[in-house]
C-alpha positions in Angstrom: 113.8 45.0 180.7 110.8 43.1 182.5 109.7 40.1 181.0 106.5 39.8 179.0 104.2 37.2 178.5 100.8 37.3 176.0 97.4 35.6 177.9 95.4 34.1 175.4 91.9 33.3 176.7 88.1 33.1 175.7 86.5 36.3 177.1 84.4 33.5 179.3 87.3 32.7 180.8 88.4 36.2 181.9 88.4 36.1 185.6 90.7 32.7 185.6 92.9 34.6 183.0 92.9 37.7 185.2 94.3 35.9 188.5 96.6 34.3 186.0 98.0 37.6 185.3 97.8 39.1 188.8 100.3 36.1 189.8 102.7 36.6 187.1 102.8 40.1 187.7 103.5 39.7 191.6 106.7 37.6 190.2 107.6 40.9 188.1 106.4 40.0 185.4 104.5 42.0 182.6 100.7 40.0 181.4 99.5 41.4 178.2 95.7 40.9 177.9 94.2 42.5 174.9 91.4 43.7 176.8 94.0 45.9 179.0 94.8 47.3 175.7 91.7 49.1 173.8 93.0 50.9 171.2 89.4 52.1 169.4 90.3 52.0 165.6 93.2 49.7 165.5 92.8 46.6 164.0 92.5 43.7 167.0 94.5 41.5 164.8 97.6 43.9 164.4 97.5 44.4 168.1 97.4 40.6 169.3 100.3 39.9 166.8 102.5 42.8 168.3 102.3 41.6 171.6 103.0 38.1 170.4 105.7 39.2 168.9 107.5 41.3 171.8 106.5 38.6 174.3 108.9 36.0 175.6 106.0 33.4 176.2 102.2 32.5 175.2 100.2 31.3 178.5 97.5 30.0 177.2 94.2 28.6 179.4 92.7 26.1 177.7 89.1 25.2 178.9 85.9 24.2 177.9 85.1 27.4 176.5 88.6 28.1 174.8 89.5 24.8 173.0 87.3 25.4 169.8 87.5 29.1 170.3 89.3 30.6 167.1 91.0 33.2 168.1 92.4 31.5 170.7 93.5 28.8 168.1 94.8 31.6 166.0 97.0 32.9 169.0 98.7 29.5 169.6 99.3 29.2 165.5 100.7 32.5 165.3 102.6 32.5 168.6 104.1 28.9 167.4 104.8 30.4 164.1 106.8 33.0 165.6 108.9 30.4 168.0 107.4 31.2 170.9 107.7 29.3 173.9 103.6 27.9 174.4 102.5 26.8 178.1 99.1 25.5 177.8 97.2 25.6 181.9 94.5 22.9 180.4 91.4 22.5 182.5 90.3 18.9 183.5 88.3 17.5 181.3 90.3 18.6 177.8 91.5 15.5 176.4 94.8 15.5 174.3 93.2 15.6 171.0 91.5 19.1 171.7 94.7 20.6 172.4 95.3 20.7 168.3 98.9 21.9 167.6 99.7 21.5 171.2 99.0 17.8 171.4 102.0 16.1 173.2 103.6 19.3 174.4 103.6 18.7 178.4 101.6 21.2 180.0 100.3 22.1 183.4 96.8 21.0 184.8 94.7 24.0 185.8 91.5 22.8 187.9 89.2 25.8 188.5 88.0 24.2 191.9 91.2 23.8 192.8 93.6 26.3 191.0 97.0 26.4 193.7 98.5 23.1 192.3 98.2 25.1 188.6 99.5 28.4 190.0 102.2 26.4 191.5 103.5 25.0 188.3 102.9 28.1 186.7 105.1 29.7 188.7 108.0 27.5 188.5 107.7 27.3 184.6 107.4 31.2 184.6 110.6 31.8 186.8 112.5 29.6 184.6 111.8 31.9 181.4 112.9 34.7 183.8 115.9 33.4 184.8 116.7 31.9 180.9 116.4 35.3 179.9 118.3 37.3 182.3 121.0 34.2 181.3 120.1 35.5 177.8 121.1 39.2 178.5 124.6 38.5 180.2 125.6 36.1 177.5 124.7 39.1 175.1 126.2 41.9 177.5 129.3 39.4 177.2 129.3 39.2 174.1 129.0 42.9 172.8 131.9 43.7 175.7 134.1 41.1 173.8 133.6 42.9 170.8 134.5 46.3 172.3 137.2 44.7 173.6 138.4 43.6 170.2 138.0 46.6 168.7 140.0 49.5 171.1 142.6 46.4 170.3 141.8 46.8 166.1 141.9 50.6 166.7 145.3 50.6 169.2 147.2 48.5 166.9 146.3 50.8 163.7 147.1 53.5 165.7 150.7 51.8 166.5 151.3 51.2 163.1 150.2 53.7 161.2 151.5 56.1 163.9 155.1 55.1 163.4 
């Protein structure tokens, strides 16, 4: 199962949001931008909350043109509502009390002059969700072969005693 993450941007900021996603997906993994998604006669709102939901993580660029956008605020309240992990790329500029709910959670500076240093921590941040949640799926796989294990056991010893 590839990993997903949800983009949430201001349409403004489309072509930043766009090489965002081309980067995550060279690492493997899955961007969802809702504009990737046109569904005519769905509602928007149903569809941004789906791919929240079945995401592992929210990226969300926060510029000039996103901080007082509200869907964009809405994204971050429902994807923080759901216990998503949030990693803001804030552009220079944005001071701490723009960032709203996400005031005092670290996040990773994203310069549009100079986006590689953003990228860079991007990256790192985004292979550590990969690598938390193929962690994730051996502890489960683990897990659900211990309880196999546990129950041929069950089963063997029922068949021992009530076979006698």
């Amino acid at each position: 199962m590839t990993l997903e993450i949800f983009l949430s941007h201001n349409s403004r900021d489309r072509g930043w949001t766009e090489h965002v996603a081309a980067h995550a997906a060279a690492l493997g993994i899955k961007p969802y931008l809702a504009e990737h998604d046109v569904r005519a006669g769905h509602f928007l709102a149903e569809k941004v909350q789906a791919a929240i939901r079945r995401s592992a993580a929210v990226v969300v660029l926060i510029s000039d043109n996103s901080v007082n956008a509200p869907y964009v605020q809405q994204e971050i309240g429902f994807a923080l509502a759901m216990n998503k992990v949030v990693i803001p790329l804030v552009q220079p500029g944005v001071s701490g009390e723009m960032l709203a709910m996400l005031q005092g959670v670290e996040y990773i500076p994203f310069d549009f002059d100079d986006p590689e240093q953003g990228l860079a921590g991007l990256n790192v941040t985004l292979k550590r969700l990969v690598e938390r949640q193929q962690h994730d799926r051996r502890k489960q796989r683990d897990q659900d072969e211990a309880v196999l294990v546990i129950g041929i056991a069950a089963l063997v010893l029922i068949v021992l005693y009530y076979g006698n």
